[in-house]
C-alpha positions in Angstrom: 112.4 173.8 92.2 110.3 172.4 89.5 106.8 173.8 88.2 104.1 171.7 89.6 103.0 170.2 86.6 106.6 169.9 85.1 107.0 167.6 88.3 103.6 165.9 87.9 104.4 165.5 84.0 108.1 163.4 85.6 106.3 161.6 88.3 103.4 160.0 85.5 106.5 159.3 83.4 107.8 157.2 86.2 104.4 155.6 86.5 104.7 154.5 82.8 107.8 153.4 83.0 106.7 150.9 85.6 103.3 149.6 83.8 106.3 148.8 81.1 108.2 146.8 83.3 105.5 144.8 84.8 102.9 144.1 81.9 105.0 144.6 78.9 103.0 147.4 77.7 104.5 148.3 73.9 105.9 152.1 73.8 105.6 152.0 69.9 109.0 154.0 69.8 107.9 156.4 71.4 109.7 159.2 73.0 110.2 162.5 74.7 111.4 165.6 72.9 112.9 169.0 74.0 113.4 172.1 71.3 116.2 173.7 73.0 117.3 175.9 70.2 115.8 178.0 67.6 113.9 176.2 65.2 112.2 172.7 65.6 115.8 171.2 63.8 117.6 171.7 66.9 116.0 169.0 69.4 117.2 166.3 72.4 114.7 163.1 72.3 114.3 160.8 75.4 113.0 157.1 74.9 109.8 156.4 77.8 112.6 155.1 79.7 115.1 158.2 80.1 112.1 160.7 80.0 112.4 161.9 83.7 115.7 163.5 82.5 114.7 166.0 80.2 115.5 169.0 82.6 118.7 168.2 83.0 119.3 169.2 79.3 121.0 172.3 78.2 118.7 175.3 77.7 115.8 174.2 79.8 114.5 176.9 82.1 112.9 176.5 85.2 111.4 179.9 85.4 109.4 179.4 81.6 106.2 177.9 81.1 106.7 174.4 79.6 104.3 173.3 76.8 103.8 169.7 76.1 103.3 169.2 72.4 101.0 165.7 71.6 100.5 165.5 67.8 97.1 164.1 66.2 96.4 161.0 64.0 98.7 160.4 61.1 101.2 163.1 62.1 104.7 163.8 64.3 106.1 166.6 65.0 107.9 166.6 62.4 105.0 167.3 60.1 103.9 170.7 58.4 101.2 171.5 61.0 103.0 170.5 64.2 106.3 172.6 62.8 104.0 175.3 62.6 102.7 175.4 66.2 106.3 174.3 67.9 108.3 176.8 65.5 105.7 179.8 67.2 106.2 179.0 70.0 109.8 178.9 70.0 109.7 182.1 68.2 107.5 183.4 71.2 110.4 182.6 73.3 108.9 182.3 76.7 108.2 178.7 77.0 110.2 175.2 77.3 108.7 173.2 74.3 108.3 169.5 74.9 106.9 167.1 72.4 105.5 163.5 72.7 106.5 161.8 70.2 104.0 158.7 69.3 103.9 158.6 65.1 104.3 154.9 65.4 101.2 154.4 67.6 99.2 157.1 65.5 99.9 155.7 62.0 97.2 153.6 60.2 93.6 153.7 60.4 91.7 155.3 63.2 90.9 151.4 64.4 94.1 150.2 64.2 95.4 153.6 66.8 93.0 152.5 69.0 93.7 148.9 69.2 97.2 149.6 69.2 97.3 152.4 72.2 94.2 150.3 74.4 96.5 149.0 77.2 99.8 150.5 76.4 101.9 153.0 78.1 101.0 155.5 74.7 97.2 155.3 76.7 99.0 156.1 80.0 100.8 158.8 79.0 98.3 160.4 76.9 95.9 160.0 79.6 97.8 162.5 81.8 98.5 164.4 79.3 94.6 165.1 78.5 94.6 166.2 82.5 96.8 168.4 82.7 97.7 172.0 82.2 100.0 173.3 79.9 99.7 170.9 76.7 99.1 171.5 73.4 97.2 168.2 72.5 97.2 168.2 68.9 95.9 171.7 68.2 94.3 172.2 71.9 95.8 173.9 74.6 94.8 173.4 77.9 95.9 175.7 80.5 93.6 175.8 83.0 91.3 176.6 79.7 91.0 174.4 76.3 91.3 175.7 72.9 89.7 174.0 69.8 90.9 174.7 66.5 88.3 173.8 64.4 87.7 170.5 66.4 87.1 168.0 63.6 84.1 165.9 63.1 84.8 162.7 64.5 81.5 160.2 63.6 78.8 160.7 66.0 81.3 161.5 69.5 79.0 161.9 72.1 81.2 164.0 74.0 82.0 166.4 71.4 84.0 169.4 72.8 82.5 171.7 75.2 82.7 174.4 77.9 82.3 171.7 80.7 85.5 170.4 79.3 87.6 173.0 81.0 87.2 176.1 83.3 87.0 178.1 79.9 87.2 177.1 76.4 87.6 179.2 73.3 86.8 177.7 69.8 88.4 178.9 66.5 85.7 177.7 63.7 87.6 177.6 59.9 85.7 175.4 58.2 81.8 174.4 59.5 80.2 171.5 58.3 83.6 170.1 56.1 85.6 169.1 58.3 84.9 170.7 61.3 81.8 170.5 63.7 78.9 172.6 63.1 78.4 172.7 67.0 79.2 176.1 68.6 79.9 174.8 72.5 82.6 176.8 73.4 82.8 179.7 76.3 83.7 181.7 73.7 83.3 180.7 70.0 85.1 182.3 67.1 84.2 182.6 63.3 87.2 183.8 61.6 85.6 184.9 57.6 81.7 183.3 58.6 83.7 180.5 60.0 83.6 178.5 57.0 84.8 177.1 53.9 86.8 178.8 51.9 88.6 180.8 53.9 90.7 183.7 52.2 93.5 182.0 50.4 92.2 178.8 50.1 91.9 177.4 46.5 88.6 177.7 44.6 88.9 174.5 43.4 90.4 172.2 45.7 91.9 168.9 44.1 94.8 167.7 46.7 93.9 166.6 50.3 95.7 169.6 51.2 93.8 171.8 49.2 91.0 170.3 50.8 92.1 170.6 54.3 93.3 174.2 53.5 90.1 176.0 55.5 90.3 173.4 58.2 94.2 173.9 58.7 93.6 177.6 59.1 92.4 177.6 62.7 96.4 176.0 63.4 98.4 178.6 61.3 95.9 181.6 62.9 96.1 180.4 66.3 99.9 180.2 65.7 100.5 183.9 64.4 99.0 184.7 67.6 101.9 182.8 69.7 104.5 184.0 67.7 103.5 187.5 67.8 103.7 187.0 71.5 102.2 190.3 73.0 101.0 192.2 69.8 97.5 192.9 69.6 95.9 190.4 66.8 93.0 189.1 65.5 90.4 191.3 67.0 87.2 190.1 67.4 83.1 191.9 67.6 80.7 189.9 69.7 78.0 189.1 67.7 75.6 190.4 70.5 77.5 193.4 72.2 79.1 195.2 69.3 81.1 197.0 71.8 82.9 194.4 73.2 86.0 193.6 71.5 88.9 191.2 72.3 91.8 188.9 70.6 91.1 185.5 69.2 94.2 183.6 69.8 97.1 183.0 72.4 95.9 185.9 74.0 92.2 185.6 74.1 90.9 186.8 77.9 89.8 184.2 80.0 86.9 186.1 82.0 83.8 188.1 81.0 83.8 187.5 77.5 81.4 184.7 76.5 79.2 184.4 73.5 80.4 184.6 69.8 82.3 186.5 67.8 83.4 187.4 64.1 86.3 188.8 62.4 88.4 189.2 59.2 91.6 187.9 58.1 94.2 188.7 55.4 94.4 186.3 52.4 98.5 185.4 53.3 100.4 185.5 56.3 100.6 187.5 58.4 96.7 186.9 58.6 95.6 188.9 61.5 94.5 192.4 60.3 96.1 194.2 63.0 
């Protein structure tokens, strides 16, 4: 039998597929891929149209967790970030690792991705994928909680992310008040180094946009020492109000009894976790 949301994740597909048929909704290229090897090199990719029939490939297992990988603006998952996160968690080795693939739709500039996805099966799809468990939505992870790392500062959003967003959400802060927010709305908020710019490692003098970037990116290559390190204690964490309580920022952060905020240390160079 399939996982619930494996089978929910099929049945939306199916749903697409349709809108396609009857309005001629444009899939951008777009596509479906399964890591059923290693490394991210070794990969079978479904078009919108052949989607449903990803299990049937070799090396999917019904028993693991499956992730669903969505990538952010301007990326794939072919790019240095999204390597990163899929690469963990293939290293982890507990989970099927799915990607959507939508660099077509996310190219350009952040008004031509939204006039491009408004009323095409890319919305569709990403819609479901927002609602559901299990998916690593470019850098958030939603499984029955929702992880930001270091949720960027998009304009003036409103909605900006927050513990009503999920039953819990944890927040990994790199780089407050460059890149990322300088809201701290999370169940749990983390502040790897102060939570700010520069974070050990990162150039003095930043000149490329990814030197730039460098303190923001950190929250991604943190977060994914955690996955790959699967049930190693890392990244241990003080609350900022109960110096007693301790617990792991990362893949293994506890979901219950732990609110409030809390600081910690990292190493200059991988592997970054102190412990």
């Amino acid at each position: 039998m399939y996982p619930a949301e494996f089978f929910s994740f099929i049945t939306y597909i199916l749903l697409a597929k349709s809108f396609l048929l009857v309005s001629g909704g444009n899939t951008y290229g777009s596509s479906i891929k399964f890591y059923n090897g290693a490394t991210i090199n070794t990969h079978t990719s479904h078009d919108l149209t052949t989607a449903e029939n990803v299990a049937d490939d070799a090396g999917f297992n019904l028993t693991r967790t499956t992730m669903i990988f969505v990538h952010g603006y301007n990326e794939s998952p072919d790019t240095a970030t999204s390597a990163t996160l899929i690469n963990a968690y293939l290293t982890n080795g507990q989970y099927n690792i799915l990607a959507f693939d939508w660099r077509n739709g996310a190219a350009g500039t952040l008004i031509d991705v939204a006039n491009r996805i408004d009323g095409s099966v890319i919305l569709l799809v990403l819609i479901w994928l927002e609602k559901s468990e299990n998916i690593l939505l470019g850098g958030l992870d939603k499984r029955n909680l929702l992880t930001g790392l270091d949720p960027a500062i998009i304009y003036t959003d409103p909605d900006i992310l927050n513990y009503n967003h999920a039953r819990f959400v944890d927040i990994i802060h790199t780089d407050i008040g460059g890149l990322g927010i300088i809201q701290n709305t999370g169940t749990v908020d983390f502040f790897p180094n102060g939570g700010v710019a520069r974070q050990p490692g990162c150039p003095i003098f930043p000149i490329t946009v990814g030197q730039i970037a460098c303190s923001h990116m950190r929250s991604i290559y943190y977060w994914a020492e955690s996955v790959a390190r699967g049930n190693q204690t890392t990244f241990l964490s003080v609350n900022r109000a109960n110096p007693n309580i301790i617990i792991q920022m990362g893949n293994n952060c506890p979901t219950s009894y732990v609110q409030g905020y809390y600081d910690l240390t990292t190493n200059h160079s991988p592997p970054f976790s102190m412990t």
